[in-house]
PQR file with spaces between the fields and no chain letter, atoms N, CA, C, O and H, PARSE charges and radii, in Angstrom:
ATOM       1  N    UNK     1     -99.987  -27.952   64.051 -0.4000 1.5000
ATOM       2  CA   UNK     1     -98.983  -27.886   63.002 -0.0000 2.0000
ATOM       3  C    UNK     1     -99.582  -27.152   61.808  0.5500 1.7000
ATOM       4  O    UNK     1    -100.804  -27.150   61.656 -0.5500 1.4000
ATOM       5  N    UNK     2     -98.826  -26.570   61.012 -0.4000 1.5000
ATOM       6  CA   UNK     2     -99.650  -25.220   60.107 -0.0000 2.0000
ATOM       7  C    UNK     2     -97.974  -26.186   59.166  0.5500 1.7000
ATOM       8  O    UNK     2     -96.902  -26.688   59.504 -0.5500 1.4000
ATOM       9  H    UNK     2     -97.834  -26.571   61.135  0.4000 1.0000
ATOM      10  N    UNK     3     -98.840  -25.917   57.805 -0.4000 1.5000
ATOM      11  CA   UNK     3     -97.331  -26.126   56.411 -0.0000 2.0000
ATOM      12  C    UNK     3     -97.268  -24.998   55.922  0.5500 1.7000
ATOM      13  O    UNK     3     -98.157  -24.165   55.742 -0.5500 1.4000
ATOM      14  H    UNK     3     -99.712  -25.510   57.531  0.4000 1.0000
ATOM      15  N    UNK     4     -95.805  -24.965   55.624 -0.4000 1.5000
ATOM      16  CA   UNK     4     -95.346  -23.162   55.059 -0.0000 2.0000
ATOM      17  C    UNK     4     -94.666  -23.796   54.041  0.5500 1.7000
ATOM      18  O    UNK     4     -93.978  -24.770   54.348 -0.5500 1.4000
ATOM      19  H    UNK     4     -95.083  -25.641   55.770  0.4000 1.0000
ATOM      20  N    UNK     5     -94.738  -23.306   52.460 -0.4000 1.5000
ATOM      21  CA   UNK     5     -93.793  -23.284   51.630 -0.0000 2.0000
ATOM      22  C    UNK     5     -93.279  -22.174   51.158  0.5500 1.7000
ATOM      23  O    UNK     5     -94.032  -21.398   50.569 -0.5500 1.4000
ATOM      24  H    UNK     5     -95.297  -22.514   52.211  0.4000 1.0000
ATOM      25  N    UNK     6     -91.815  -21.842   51.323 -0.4000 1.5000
ATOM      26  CA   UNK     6     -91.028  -20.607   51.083 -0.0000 2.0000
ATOM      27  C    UNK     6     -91.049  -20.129   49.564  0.5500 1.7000
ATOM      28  O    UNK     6     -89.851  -19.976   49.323 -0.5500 1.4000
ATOM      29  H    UNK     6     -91.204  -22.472   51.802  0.4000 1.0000
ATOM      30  N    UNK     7     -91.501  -19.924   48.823 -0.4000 1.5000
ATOM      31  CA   UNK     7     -91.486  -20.354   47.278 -0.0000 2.0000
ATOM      32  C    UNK     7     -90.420  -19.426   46.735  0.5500 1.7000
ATOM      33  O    UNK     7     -89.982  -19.539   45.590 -0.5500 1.4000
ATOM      34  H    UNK     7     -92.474  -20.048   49.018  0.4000 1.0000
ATOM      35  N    UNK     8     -89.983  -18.425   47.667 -0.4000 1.5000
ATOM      36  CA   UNK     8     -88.265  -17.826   47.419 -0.0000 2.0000
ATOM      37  C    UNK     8     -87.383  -19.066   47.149  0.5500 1.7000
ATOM      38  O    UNK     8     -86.981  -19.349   46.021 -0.5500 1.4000
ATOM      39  H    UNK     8     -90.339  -18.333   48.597  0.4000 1.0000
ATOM      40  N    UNK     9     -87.068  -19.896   48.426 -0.4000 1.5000
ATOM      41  CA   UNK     9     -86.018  -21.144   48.631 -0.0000 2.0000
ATOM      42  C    UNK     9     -86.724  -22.077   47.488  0.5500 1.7000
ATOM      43  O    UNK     9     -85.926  -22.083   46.551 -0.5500 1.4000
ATOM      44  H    UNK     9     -87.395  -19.666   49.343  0.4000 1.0000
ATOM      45  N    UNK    10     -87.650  -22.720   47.210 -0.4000 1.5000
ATOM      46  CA   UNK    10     -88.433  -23.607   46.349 -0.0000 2.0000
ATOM      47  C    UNK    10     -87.578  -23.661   44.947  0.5500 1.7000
ATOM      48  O    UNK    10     -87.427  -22.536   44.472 -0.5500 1.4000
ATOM      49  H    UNK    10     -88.299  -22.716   47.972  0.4000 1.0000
ATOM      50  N    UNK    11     -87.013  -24.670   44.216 -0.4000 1.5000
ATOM      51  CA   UNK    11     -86.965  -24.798   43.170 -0.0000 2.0000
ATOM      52  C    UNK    11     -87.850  -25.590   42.391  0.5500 1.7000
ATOM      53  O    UNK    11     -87.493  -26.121   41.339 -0.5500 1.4000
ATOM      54  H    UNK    11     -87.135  -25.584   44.602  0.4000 1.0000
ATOM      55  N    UNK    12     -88.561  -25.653   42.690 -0.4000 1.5000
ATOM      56  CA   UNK    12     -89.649  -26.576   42.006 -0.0000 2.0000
ATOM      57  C    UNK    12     -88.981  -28.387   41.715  0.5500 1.7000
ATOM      58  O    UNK    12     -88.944  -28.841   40.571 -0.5500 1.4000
ATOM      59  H    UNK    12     -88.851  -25.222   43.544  0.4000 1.0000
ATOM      60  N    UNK    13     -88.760  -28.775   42.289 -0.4000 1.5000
ATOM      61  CA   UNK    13     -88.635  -30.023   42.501 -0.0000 2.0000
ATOM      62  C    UNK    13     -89.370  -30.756   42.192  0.5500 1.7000
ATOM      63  O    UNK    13     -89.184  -31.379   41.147 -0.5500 1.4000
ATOM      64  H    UNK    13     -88.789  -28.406   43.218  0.4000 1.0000
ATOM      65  N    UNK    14     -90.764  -31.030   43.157 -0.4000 1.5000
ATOM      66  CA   UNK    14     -91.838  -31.489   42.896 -0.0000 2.0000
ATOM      67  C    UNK    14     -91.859  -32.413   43.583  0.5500 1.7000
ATOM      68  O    UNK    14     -92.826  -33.133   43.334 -0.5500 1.4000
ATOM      69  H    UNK    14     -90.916  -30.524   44.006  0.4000 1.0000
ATOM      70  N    UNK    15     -90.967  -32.915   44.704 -0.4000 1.5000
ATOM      71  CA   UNK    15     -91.086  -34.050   45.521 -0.0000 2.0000
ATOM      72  C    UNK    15     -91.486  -33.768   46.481  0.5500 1.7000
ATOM      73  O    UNK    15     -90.775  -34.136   47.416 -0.5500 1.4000
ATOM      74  H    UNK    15     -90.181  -32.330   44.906  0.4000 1.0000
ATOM      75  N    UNK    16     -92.846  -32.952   46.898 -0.4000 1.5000
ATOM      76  CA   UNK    16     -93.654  -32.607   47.869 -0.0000 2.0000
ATOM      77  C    UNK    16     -95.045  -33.332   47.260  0.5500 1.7000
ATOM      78  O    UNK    16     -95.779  -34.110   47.869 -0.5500 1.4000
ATOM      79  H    UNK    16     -93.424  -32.652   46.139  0.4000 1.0000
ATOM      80  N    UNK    17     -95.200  -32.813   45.780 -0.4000 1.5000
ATOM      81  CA   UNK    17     -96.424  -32.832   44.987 -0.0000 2.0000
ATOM      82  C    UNK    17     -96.166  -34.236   44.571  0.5500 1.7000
ATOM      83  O    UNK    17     -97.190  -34.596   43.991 -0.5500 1.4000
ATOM      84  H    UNK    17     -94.603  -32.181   45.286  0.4000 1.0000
ATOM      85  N    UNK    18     -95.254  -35.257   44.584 -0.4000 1.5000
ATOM      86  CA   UNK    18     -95.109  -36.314   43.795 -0.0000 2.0000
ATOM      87  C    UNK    18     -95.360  -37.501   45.236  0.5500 1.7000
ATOM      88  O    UNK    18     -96.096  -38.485   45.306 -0.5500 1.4000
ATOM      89  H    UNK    18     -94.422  -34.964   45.055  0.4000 1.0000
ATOM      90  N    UNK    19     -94.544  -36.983   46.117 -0.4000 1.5000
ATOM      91  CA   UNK    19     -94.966  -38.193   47.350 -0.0000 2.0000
ATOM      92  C    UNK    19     -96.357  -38.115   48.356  0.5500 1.7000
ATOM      93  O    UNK    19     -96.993  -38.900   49.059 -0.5500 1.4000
ATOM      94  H    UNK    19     -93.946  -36.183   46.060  0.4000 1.0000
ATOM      95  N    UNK    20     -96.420  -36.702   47.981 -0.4000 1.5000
ATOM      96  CA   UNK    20     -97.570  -36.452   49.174 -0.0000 2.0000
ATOM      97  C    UNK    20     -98.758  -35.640   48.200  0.5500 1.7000
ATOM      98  O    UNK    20     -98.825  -34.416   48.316 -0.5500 1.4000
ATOM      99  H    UNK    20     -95.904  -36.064   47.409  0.4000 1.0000
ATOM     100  N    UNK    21     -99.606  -36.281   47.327 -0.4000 1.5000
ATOM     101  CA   UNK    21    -100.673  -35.681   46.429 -0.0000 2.0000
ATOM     102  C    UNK    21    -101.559  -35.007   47.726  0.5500 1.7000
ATOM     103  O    UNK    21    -101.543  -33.787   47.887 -0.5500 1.4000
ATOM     104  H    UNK    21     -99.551  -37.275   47.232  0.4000 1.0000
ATOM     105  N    UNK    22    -102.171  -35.713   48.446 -0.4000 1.5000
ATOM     106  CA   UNK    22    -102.624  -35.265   49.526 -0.0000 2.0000
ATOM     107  C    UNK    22    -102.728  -34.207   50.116  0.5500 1.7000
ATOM     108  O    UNK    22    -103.708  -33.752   50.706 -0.5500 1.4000
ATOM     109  H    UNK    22    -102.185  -36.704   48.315  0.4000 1.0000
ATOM     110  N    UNK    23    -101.287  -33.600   49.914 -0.4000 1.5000
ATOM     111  CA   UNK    23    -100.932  -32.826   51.280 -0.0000 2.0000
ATOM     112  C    UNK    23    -100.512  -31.506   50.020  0.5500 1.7000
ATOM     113  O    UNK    23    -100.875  -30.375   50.346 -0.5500 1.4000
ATOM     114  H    UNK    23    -100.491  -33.970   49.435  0.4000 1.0000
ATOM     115  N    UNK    24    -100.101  -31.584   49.246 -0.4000 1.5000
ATOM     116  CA   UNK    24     -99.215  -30.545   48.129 -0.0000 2.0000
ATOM     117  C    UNK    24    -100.189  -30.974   46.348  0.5500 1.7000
ATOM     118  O    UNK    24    -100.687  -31.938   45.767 -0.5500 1.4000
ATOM     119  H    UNK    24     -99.807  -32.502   48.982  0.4000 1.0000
ATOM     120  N    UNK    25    -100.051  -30.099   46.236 -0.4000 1.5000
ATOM     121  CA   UNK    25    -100.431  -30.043   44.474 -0.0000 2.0000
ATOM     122  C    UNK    25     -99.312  -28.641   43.491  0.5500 1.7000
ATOM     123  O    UNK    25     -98.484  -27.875   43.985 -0.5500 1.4000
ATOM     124  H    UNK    25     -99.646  -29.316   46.707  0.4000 1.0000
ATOM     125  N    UNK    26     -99.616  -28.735   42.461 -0.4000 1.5000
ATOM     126  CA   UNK    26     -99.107  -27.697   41.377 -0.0000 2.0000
ATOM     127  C    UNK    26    -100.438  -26.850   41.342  0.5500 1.7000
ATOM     128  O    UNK    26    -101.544  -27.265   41.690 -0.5500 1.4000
ATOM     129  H    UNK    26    -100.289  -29.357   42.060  0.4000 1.0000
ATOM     130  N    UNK    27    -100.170  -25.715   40.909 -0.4000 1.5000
ATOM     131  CA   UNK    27    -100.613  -24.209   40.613 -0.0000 2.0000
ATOM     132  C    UNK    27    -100.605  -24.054   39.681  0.5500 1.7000
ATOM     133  O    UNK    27     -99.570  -24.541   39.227 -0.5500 1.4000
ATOM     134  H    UNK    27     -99.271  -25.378   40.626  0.4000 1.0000
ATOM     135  N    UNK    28    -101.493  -23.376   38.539 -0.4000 1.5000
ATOM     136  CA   UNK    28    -101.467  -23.061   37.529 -0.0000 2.0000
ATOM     137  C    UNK    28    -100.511  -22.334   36.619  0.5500 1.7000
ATOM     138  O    UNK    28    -100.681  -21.940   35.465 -0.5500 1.4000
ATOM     139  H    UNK    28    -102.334  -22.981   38.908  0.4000 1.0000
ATOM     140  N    UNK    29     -99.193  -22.227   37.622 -0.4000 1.5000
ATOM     141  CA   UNK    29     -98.022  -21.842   37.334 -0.0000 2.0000
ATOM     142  C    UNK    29     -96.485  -23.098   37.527  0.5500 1.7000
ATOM     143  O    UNK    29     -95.269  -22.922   37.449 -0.5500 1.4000
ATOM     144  H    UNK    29     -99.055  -22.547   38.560  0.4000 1.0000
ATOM     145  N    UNK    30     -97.281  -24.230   37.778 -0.4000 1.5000
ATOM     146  CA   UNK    30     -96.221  -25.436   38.431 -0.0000 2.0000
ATOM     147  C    UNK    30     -95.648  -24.599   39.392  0.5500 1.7000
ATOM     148  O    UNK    30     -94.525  -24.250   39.026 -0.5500 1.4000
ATOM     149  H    UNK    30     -98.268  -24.373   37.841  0.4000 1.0000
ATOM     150  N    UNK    31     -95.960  -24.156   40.435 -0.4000 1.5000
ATOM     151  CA   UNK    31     -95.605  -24.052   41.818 -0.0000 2.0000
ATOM     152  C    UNK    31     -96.190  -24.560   42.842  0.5500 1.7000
ATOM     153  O    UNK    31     -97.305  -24.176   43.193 -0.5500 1.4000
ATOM     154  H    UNK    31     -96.872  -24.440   40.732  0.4000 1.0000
ATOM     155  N    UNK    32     -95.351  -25.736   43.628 -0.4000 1.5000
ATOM     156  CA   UNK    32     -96.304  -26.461   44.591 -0.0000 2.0000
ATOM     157  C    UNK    32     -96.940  -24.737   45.810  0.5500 1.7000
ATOM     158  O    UNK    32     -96.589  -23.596   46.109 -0.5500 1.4000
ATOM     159  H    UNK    32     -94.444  -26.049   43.344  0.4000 1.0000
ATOM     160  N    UNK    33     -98.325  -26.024   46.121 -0.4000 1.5000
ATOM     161  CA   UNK    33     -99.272  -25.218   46.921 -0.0000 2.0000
ATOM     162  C    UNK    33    -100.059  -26.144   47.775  0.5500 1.7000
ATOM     163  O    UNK    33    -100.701  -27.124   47.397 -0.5500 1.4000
ATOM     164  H    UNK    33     -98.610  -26.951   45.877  0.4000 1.0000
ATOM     165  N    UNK    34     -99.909  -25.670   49.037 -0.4000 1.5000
ATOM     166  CA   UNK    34    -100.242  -27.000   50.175 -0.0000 2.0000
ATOM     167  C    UNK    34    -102.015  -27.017   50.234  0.5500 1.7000
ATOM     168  O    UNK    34    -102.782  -26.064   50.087 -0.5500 1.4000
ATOM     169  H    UNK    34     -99.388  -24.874   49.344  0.4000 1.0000
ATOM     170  N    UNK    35    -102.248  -28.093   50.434 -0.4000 1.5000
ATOM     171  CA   UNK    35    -103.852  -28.412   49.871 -0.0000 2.0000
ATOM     172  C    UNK    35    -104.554  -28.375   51.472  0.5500 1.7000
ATOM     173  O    UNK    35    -105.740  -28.098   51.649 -0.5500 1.4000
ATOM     174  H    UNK    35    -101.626  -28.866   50.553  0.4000 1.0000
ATOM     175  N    UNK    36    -103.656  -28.684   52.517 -0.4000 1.5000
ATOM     176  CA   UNK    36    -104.383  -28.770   54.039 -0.0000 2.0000
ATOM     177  C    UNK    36    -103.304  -28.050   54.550  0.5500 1.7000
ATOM     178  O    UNK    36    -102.211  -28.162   53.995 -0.5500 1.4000
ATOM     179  H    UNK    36    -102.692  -28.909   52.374  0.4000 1.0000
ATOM     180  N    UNK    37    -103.409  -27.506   55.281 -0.4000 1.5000
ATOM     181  CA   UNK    37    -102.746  -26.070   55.894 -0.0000 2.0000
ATOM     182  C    UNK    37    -102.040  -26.783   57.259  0.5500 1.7000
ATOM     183  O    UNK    37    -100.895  -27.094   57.585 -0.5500 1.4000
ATOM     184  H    UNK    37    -104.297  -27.415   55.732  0.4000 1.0000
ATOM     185  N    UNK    38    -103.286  -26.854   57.821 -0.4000 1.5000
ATOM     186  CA   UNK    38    -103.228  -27.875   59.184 -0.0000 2.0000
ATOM     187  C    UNK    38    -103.839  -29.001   59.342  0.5500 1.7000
ATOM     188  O    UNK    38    -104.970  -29.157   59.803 -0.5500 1.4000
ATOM     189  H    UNK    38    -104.216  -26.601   57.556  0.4000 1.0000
ATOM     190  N    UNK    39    -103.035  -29.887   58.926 -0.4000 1.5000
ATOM     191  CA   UNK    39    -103.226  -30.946   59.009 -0.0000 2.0000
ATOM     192  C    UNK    39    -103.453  -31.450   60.664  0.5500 1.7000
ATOM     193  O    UNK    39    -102.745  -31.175   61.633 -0.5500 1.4000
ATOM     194  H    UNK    39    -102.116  -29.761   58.551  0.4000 1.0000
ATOM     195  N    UNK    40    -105.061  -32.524   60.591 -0.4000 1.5000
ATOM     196  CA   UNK    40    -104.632  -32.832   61.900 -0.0000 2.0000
ATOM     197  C    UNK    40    -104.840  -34.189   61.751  0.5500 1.7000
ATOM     198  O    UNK    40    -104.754  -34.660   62.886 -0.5500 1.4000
ATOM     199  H    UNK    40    -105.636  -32.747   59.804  0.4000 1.0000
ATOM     200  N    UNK    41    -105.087  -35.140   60.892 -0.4000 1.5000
ATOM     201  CA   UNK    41    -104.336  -36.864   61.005 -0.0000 2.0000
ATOM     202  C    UNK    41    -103.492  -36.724   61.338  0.5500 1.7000
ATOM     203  O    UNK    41    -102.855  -35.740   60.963 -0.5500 1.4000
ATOM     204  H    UNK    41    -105.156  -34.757   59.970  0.4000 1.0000
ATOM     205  N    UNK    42    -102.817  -37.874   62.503 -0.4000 1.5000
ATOM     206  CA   UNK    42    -101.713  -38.079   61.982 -0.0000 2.0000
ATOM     207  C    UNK    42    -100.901  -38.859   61.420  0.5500 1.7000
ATOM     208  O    UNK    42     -99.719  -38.890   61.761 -0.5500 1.4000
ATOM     209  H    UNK    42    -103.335  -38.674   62.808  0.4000 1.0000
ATOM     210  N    UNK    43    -101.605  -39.944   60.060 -0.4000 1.5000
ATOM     211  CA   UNK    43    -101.131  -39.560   58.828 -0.0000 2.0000
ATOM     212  C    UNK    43    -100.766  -38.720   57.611  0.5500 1.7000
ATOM     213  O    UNK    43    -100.029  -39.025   56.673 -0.5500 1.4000
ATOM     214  H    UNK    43    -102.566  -39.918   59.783  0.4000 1.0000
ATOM     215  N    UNK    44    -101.540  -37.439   57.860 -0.4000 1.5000
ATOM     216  CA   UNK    44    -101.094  -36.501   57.307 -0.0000 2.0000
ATOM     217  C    UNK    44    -100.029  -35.475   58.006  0.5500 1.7000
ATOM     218  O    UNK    44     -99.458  -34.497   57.523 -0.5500 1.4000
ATOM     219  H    UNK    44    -102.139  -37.191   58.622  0.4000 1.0000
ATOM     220  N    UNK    45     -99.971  -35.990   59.182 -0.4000 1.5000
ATOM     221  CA   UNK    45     -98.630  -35.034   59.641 -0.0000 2.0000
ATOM     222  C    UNK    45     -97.700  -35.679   59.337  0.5500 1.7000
ATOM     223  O    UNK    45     -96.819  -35.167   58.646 -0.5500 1.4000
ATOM     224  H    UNK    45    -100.435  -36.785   59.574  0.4000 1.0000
ATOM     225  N    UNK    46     -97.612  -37.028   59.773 -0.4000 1.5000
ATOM     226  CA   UNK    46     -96.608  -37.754   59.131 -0.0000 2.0000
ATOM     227  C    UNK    46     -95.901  -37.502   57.727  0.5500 1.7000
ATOM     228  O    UNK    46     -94.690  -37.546   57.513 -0.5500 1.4000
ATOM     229  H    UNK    46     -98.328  -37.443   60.336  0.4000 1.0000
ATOM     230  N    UNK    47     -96.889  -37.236   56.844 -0.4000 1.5000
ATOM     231  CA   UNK    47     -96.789  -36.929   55.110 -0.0000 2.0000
ATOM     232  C    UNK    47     -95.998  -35.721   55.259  0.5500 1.7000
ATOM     233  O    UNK    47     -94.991  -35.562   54.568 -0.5500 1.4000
ATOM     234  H    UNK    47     -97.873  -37.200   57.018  0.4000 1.0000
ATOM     235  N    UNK    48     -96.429  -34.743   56.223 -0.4000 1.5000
ATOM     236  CA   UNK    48     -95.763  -33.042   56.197 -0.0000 2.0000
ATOM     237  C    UNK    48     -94.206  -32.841   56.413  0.5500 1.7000
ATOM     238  O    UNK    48     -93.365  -32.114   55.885 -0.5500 1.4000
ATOM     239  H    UNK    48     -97.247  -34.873   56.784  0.4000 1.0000
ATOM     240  N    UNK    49     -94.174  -34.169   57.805 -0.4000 1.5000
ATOM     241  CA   UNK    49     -93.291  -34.288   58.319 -0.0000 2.0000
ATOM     242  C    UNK    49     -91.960  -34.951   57.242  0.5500 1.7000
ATOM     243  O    UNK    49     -90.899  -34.341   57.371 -0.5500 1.4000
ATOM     244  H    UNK    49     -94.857  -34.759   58.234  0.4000 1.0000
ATOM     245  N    UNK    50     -91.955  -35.538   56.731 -0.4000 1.5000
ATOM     246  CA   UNK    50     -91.590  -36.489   55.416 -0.0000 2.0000
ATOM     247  C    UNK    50     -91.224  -35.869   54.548  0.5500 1.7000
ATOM     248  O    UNK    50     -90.072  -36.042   54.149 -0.5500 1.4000
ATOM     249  H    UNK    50     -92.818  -36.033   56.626  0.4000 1.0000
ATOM     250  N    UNK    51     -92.192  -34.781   53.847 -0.4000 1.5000
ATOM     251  CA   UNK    51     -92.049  -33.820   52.550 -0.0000 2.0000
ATOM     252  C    UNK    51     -90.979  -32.784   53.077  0.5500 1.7000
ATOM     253  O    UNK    51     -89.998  -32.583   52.360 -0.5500 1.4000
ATOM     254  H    UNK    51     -93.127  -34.641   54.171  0.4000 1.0000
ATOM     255  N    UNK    52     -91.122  -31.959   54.550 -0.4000 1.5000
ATOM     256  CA   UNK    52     -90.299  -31.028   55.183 -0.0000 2.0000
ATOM     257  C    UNK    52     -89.035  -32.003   55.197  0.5500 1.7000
ATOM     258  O    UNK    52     -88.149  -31.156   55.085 -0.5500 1.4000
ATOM     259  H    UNK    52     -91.918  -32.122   55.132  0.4000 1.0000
ATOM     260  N    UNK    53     -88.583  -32.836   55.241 -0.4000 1.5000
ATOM     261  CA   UNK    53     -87.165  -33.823   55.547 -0.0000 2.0000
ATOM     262  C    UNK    53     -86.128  -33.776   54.164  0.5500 1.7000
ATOM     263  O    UNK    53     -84.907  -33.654   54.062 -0.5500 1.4000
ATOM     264  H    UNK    53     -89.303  -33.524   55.332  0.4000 1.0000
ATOM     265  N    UNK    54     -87.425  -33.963   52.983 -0.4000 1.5000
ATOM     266  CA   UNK    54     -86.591  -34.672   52.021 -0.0000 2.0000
ATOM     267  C    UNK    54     -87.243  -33.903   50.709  0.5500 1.7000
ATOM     268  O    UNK    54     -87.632  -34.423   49.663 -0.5500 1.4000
ATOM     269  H    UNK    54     -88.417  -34.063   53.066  0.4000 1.0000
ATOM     270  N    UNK    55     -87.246  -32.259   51.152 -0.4000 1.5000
ATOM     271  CA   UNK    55     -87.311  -30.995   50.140 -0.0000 2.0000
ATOM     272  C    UNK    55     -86.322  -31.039   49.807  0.5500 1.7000
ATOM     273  O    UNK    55     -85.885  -31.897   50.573 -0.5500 1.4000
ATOM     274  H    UNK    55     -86.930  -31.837   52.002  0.4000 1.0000
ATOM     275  N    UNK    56     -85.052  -30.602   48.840 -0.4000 1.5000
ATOM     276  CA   UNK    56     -84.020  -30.373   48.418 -0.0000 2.0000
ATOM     277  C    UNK    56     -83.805  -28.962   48.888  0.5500 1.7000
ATOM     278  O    UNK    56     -82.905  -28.467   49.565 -0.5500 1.4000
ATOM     279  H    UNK    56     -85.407  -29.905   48.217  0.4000 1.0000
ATOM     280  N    UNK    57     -84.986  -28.406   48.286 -0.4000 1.5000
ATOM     281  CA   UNK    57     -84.318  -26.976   48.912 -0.0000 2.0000
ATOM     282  C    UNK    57     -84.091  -26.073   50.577  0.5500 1.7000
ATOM     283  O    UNK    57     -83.426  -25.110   50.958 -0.5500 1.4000
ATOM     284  H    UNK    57     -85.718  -28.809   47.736  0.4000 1.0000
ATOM     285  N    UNK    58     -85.248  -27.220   51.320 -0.4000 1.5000
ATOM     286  CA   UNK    58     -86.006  -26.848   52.515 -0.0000 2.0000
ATOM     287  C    UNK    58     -86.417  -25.877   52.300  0.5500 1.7000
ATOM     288  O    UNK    58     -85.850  -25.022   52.980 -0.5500 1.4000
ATOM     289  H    UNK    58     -85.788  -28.002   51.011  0.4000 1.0000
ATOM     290  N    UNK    59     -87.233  -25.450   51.610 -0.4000 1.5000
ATOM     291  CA   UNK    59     -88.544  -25.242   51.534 -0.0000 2.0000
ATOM     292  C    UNK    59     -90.236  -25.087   52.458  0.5500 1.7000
ATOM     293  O    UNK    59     -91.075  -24.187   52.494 -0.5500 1.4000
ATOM     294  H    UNK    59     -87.693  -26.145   51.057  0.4000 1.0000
ATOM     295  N    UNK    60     -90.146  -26.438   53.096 -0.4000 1.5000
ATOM     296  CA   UNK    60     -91.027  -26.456   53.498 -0.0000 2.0000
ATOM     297  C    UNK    60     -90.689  -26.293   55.212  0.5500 1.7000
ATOM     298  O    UNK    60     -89.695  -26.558   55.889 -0.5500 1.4000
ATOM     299  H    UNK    60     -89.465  -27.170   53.066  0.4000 1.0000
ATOM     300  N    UNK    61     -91.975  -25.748   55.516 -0.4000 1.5000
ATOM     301  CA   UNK    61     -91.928  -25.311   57.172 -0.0000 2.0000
ATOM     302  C    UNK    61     -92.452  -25.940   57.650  0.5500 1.7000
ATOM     303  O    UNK    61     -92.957  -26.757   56.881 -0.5500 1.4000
ATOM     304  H    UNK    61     -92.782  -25.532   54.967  0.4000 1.0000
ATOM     305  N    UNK    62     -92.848  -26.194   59.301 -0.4000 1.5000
ATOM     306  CA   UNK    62     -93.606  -26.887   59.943 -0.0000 2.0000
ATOM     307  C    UNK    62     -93.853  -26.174   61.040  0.5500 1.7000
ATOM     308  O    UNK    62     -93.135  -26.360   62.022 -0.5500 1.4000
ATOM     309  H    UNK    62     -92.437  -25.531   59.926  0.4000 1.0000
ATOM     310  N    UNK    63     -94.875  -25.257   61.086 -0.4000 1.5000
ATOM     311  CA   UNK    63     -95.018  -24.028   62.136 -0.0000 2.0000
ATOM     312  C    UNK    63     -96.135  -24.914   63.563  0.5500 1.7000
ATOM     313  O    UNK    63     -97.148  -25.610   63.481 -0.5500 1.4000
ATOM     314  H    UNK    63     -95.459  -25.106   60.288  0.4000 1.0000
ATOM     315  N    UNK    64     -95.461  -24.523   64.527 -0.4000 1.5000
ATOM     316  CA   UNK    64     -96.783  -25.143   65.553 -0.0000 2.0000
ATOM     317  C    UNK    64     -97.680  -23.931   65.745  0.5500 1.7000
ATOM     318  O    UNK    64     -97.183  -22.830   65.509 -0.5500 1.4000
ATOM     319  H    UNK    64     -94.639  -23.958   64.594  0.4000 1.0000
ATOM     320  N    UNK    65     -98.488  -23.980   66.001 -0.4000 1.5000
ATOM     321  CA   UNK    65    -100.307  -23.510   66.013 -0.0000 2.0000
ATOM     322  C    UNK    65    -100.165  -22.603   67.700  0.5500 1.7000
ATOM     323  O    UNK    65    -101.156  -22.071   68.201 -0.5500 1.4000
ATOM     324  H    UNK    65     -98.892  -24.874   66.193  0.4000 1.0000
């Protein structure tokens, strides 16, 4: 599993960076930016899986490897 954020679709929400610190952070521009690419816990897929569900914008991808 590889995380993609579209930052075209992205409105900055922040409910990637707010539920999943872990997995997403802010940029020196407040644009989330994924901190593990490929995640391979899987508690942290779980987290990917979660953040990709309940983006507002969908935003986020979930590419398989």
């Amino acid at each position: 599993m590889r995380i993609v954020i579209d930052l075209d679709r992205c409105f900055l929400a922040g409910e990637c960076v707010y539920n999943h610190p872990q997995l997403f952070a802010f940029d020196d521009d407040n644009r989330p930016v994924v901190l593990v690419e490929s995640p391979d816990a899987a508690a942290l897929q779980l987290g990917a899986r979660q953040a990709a569900e309940v983006c507002p914008s969908g935003a986020i991808a979930l590419l398989d490897e």
